[in-house]
C-alpha positions in Angstrom: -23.3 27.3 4.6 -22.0 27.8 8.0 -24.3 25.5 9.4 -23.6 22.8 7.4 -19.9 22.8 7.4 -20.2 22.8 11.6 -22.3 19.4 10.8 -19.9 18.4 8.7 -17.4 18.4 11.5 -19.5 17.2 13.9 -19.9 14.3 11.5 -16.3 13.4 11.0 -15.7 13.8 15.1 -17.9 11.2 15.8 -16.4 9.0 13.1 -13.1 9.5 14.9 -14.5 8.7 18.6 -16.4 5.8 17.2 -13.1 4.2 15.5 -11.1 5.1 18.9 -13.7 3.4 21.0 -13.3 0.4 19.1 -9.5 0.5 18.8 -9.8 0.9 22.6 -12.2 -2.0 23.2 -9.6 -4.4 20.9 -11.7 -4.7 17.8 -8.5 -6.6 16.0 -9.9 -5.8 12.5 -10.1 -2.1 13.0 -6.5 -2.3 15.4 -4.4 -4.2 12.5 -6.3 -1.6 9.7 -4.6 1.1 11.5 -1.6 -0.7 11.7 -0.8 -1.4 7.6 -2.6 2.9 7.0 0.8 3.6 8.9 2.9 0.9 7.2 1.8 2.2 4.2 2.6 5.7 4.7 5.9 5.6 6.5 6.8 3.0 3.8 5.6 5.6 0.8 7.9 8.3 3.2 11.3 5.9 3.4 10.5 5.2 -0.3 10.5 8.8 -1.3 13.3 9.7 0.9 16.0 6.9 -0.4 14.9 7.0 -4.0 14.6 10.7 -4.4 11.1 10.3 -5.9 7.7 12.0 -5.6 5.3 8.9 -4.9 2.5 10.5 -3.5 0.3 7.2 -2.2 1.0 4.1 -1.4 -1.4 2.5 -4.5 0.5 4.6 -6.6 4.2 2.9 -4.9 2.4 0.0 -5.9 1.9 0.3 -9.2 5.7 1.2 -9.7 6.9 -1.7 -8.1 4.8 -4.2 -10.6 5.7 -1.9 -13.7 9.5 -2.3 -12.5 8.6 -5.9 -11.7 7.0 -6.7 -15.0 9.9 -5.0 -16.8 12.4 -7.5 -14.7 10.9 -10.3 -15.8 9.7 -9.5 -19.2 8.9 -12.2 -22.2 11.9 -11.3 -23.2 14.1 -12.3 -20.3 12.2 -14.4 -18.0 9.1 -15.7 -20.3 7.1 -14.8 -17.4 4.2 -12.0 -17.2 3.3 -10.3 -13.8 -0.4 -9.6 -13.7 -0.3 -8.7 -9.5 1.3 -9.8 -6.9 -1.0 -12.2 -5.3 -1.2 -14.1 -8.4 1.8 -14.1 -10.0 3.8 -14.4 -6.9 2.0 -17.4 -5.7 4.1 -20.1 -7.4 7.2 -19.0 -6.8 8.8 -18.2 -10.2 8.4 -14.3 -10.7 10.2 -14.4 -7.0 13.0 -16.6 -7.9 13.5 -14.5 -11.4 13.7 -10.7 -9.7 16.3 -12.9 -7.0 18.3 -14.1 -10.0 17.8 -11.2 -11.6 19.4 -8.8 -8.7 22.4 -11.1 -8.7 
């Protein structure tokens, strides 16, 4: 067991130099990847902090914003249905109706 939790770590220290390397050689893909991991976690931080809430990942922060999103802009109110963000927010209404609606 002992041996194969030492290869374990070996394993994941290589993973980490290998990313490094490439981070330090300007791979942009694995540069701007790094860059939105820490958006997304200081994001689910600041969240947590100013709302009081217990958001553990940033999928999960996700999913709250397009349940509070979909209840802005219900049937009811709007007419309109949120299904995700790239989609729905490509035309232009859902954004104009959570605007109007914050009024």
């Amino acid at each position: 067991m002992v041996g194969y939790v030492r290869m374990y770590h070996i394993c994941v220290l290589f993973f980490y130099i290998s990313f490094f390397i490439d981070i330090l050689e300007g791979d942009e893909k694995r540069i701007l990847g790094l860059i939105w991991t820490l958006i997304e976690h200081f994001a689910v931080i600041m969240i947590n902090a100013h709302l009081q809430t217990d958001i553990r990942s940033y999928s999960e922060l996700k999913e709250t914003l397009l349940l509070w999103a979909r209840h802005k802009v219900s049937q009811e109110r709007y007419g309109l249905e949120i299904t995700n963000f790239t989609d729905s927010l490509s035309d232009g209404r859902v954004f104009l109706a959570l605007l109007n609606d914050g009024k």
